[in-house]
N, C-alpha and C positions, 0 to 999 in steps of 0.2 A: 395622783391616785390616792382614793379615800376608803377604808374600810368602813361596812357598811354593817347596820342590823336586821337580819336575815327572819324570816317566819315560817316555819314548816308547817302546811295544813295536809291533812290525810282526807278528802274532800268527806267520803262518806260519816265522817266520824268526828267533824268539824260544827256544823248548825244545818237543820234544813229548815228550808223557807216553805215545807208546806207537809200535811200528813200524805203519804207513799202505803201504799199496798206493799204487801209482803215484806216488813221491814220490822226487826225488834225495837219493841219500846225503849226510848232512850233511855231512860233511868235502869235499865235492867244490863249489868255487865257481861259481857260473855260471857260463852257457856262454861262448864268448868272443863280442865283437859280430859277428864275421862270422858265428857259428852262425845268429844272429839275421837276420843280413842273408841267408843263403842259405835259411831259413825251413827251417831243422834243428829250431830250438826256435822255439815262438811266443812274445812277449813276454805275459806276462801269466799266462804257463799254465804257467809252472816252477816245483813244488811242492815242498814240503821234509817238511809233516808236524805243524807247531808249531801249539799248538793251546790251548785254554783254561786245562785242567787245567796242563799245561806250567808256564803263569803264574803259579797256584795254589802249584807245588810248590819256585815258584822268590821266592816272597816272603819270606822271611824275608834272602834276596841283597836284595831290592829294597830292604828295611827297612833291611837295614844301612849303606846308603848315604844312609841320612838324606831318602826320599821320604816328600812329604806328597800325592804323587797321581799314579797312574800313568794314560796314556792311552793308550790302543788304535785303534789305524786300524782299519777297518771290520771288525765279524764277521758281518754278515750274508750270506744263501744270495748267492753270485755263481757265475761261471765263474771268476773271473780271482783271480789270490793276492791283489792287491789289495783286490779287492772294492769300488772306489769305484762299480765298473757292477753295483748292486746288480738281485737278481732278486727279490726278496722280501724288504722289512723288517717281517717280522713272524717269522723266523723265524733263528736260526743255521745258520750255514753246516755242513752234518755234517761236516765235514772239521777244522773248531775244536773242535766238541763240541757240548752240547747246552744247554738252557734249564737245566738242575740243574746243568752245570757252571758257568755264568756267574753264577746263585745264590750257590755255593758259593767261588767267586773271589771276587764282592762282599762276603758275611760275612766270609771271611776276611783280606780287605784292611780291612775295618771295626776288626778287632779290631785291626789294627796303624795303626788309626788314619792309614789311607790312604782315598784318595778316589778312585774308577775314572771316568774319563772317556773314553763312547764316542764314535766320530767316526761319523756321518750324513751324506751328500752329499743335500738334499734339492731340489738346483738338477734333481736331473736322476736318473736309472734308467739299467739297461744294456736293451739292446733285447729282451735274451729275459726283461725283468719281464711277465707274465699281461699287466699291463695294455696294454702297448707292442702286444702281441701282437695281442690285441684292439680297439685303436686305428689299427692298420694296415690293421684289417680293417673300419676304418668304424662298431665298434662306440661305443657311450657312451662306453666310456673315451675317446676322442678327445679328449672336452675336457680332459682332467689334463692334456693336453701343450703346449705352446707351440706357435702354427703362424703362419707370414706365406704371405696370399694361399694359404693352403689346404694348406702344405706345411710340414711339422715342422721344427722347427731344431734343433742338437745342438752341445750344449758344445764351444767350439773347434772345431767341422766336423766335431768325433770323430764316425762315421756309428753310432760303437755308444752313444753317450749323447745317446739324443732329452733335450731339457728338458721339465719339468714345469711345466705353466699354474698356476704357484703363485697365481694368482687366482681359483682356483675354489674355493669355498667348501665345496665339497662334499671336495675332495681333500686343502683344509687340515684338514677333521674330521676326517679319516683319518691327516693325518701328525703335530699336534698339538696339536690343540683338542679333544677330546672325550676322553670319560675311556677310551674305549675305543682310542685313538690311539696310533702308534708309539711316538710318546716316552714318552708315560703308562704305555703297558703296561712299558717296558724300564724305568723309573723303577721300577715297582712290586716287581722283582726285586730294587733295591739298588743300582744305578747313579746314580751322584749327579749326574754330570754332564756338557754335552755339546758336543764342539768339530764347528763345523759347517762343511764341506766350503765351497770357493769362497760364502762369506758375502760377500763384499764384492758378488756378482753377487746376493744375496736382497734387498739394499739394506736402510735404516734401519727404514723403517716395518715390511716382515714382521719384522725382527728381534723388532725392540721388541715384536709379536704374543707372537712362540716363546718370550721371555724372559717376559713379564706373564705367560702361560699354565703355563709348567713351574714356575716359580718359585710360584706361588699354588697350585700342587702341594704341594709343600713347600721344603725350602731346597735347592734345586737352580740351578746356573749354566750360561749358556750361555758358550760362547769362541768369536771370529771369525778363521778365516783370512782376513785382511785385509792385504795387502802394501803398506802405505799408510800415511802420518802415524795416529798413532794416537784423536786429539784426539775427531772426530764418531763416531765410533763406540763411544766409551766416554759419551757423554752421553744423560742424560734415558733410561737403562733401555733402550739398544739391545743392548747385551752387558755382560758382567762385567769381560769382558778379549779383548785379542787376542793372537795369534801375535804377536809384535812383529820383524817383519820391518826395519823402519825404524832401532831400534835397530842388529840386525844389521847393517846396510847399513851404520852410520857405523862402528861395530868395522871391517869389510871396508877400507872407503877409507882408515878410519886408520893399519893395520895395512900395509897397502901404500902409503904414502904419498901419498897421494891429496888427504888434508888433513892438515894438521899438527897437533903438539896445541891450539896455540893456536884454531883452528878448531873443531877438535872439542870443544872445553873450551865452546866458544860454542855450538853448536848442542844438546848436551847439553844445556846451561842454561836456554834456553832453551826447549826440549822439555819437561823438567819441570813450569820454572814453569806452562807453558802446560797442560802434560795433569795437571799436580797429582802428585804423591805417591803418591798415595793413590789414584789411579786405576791408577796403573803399576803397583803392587805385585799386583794381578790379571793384568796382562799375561805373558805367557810369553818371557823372554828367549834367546833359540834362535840358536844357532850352526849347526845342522846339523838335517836331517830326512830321511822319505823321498823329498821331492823336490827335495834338495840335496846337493854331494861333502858324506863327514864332515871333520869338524873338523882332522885330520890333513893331509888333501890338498888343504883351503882355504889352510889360515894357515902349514905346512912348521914350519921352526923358532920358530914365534912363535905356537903353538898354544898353551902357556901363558897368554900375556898376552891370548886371545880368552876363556879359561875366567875368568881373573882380571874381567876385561871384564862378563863374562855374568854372574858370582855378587856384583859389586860395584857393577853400576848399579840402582837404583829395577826391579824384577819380580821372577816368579819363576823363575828360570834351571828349563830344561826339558832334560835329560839324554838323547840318544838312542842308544837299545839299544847298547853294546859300545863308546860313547865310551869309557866310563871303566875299556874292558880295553885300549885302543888300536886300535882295529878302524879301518881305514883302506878305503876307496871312493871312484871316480868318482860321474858321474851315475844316476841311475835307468837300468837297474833294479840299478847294481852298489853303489849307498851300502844296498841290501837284502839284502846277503849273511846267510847263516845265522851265529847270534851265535858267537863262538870262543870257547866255554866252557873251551877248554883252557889260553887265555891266564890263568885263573884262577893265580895265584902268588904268593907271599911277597915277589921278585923284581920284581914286574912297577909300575915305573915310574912309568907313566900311572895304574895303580889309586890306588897310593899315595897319588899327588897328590890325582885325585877325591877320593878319602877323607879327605884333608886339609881339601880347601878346599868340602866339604857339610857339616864338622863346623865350619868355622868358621862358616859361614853359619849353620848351626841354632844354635851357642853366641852367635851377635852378634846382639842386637836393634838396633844401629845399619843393618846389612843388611838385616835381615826387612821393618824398621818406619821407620826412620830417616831422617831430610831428607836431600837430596843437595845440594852445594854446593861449587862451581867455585872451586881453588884460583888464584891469579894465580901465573905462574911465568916466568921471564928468559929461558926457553928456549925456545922455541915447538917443537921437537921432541920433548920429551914435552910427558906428560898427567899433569894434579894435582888431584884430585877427592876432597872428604870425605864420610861416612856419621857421622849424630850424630844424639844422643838428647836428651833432657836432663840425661843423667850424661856427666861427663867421662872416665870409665875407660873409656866404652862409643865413644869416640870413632874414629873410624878415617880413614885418608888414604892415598889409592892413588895411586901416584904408575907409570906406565906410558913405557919408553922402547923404541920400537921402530925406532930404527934401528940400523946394526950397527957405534958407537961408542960409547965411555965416553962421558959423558953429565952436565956439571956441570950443578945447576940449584940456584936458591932457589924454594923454592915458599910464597907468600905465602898464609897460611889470613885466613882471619876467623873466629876461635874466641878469643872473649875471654878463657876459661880455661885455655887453655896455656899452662902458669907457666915464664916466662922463665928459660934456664939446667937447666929439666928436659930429660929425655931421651925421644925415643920412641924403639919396637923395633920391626922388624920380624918379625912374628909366622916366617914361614918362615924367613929367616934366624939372628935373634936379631940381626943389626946394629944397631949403636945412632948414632941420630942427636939433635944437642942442638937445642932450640930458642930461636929469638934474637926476642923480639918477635913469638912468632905465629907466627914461618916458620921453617923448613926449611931447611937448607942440607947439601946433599954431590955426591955423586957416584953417578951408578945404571950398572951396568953392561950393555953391549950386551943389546938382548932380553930383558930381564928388569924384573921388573916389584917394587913393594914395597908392601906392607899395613903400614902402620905404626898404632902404636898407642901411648899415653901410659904410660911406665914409673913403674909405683907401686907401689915396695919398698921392706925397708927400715924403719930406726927413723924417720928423716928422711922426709918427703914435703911439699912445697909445699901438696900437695893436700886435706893432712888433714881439712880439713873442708869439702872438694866432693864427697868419694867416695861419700856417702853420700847428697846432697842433688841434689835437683833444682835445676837453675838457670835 
């Protein structure tokens, strides 16, 4: 098992492949909140235009950033740009495109050896789905819905997303368990795989249903939005992986001081141990999405050390749309601004770095694949944590200081092959630090963060003959 790098597109607000009636001009950012509050614009119903093919035309960008799987919030028919208040999942929404462009997206994500993952909310529908319709109206569908004492309930009280009586056998054949099923039929286009809407509210047992059913499909995975320890929901075939919310959470507290490193070095560790390896490397390690600010207006000047964070712990770091031109956003619905394609530049800063640190993760099997392992350090204000193989060159030691002083520490590894008196490098830098017995010893400065790695140049090497060997 390999952790992978992930690509969040919000379809409408990604590129469109052609000019759309009734759509705001791209270069113009939503409205401001008070449009919203004096009900100028409706939330939900601010359209731009982006659309399948868009996707399509814009992959060989997505390629170059070193994704092994791009994933799509919802395409099917709705009202709303979101489209989690689906009206029909059996069909795209014509404002994305059509069933030959979603086709022709999957093939040619295929060739670049990417993997498309659509998002489904199947907790629940928007009120104008046929069935809702008809269910209001006392007809059969009734039963698909969830109802107490006679009266329908609706996600969050939201009055436009009744729930679906996910205990009716009849409406799991329809969503998917038969071969003629939602999922079934959208698998059979090329869609490999699928992140499911408010999963933590399907609970374990349907999970484990949707995953045995798609997955004896063929080799298709499910993912859970799950904002919660990751542990039960990765066991016994209930999903592949999660959103890894929880992760995020401890990046957040650490990065604001909230826990120290020393803290944070313990609770990592013990998260590992406990969820395995091997099970996080399916996880999605997410700094930002569309229902959170982006990365910029979370972490201000320590946004680096949140990206270092995300591409250097056990998952696979999930990239959403226009992090990696610097694209900056509040809450929903402004972290969904239309992508700033003009930020594209030689110049531009924040690409760079992405660029840097998806090439390092694709070139380090200590990242993809690698144990995690809690460095001991003097300093309880940073964080020191290794990625290791069973090669030594392949070794790696992140060492994280985020407050806003120089910063001495010894960070004590447990790597019995770090030959005493060699040097490590930091890969961005090139800094070179010596090693005394296994540890570490310097100085990191404010805010910034180090990827060190074992230096092996040179006629002379300690190492000469680990380089090559498993140990």
């Amino acid at each position: 098992m390999q952790a992978g790098i992930g690509y969040e597109i919000f379809p409408d607000r990604f590129f469109s492949s052609c000019p759309k009636n009734e759509t705001r001009e791209w270069n113009l950012e939503l409205p401001l909140p008070e449009e919203f509050k004096e009900k100028k614009y409706k939330y939900g119903t601010v359209f731009y235009g982006g659309d399948i093919k868009g996707i399509t035309k814009k992959l060989d960008y997505i390629a170059g950033l070193s994704v092994d799987f791009i994933y799509l919030t919802p395409i099917f028919s709705s009202p709303s740009n979101h489209r989690y208040d689906c009206s029909d999942y059996f069909t795209i929404d014509p404002m994305l495109g059509t069933e030959k462009d979603l086709k022709e997206l999957c093939s040619a994500a295929m060739e670049n050896k990417i993997r498309i993952v659509l998002d489904i909310a199947l907790n629940h529908v928007g009120d104008t789905h046929p069935w809702f319709i008809k269910a209001a109206k006392g007809l059969k569908e009734k039963e698909f819905f969830r109802q107490i004492n006679g009266s329908f309930t609706f996600w969050s009280n939201s009055k436009n997303l009744p729930e679906l009586a996910l205990e009716n056998s009849e409406l799991i054949d329809l969503l998917w368990r038969s071969e003629d099923s939602v999922m079934k039929k959208w698998m059979k286009t090329g869609v490999n795989d699928w992140r499911l809407d408010c999963a933590y509210e399907l609970g374990q047992e349907l999970l484990s249903d949707i995953s045995k059913n798609i997955s004896s499909h063929s080799e298709h995975h499910i993912y859970a939005e799950a904002w919660t320890y990751p542990k039960k929901w990765l066991l016994n075939g209930h999903t592949h992986g999660i959103m890894n919310y929880y992760f995020k959470n401890i990046i957040d507290d650490f990065l604001n001081n909230t826990i120290d490193g020393s803290q944070t070095a313990e609770i990592l560790s013990y998260t590992v141990k406990d969820c395995t390896e091997e099970k996080l490397f399916s996880c999605w390690n997410i700094l930002s999405t569309h229902d959170t600010p982006r990365v910029k207006n979370q972490y201000t000047d320590l946004w680096k050390l949140a990206v270092v964070m995300q591409f250097t712990l056990p998952g696979s770091p999930l990239i959403y749309y226009g992090e990696e031109i610097g694209m900056t956003g509040e809450n929903d619905p402004y972290c969904r601004q239309p992508m700033r394609w003009e930020l594209m530049e030689s110049e531009n800063e924040t690409f760079n770095f992405y660029l840097k640190i998806t090439k390092l993760f694709k070139d380090s099997p200590a990242l993809r694949e690698g144990k995690f392992t809690r460095a001991f350090s003097n300093n309880q204000n940073i964080l020191a944590y290794s990625r290791s193989t069973s090669k030594i060159d392949e070794y790696r030691l992140i060492v994280i200081n985020p407050t806003h002083k120089d910063q001495e520490f010894t960070a004590y590894t447990t790597e019995s092959f770090l030959m005493n008196r060699a040097q490590m490098q930091d890969i961005f830098s090139q800094e070179r630090y010596t090693i005394v017995c296994s540890s570490i010893k310097g100085t990191i400065d404010p805010g910034s963060f180090l990827i060190l790695q074992p230096l092996i140049d040179g006629t002379y090497t300690p190492y000469k003959r680990l380089i090559n060997s498993n140990y």
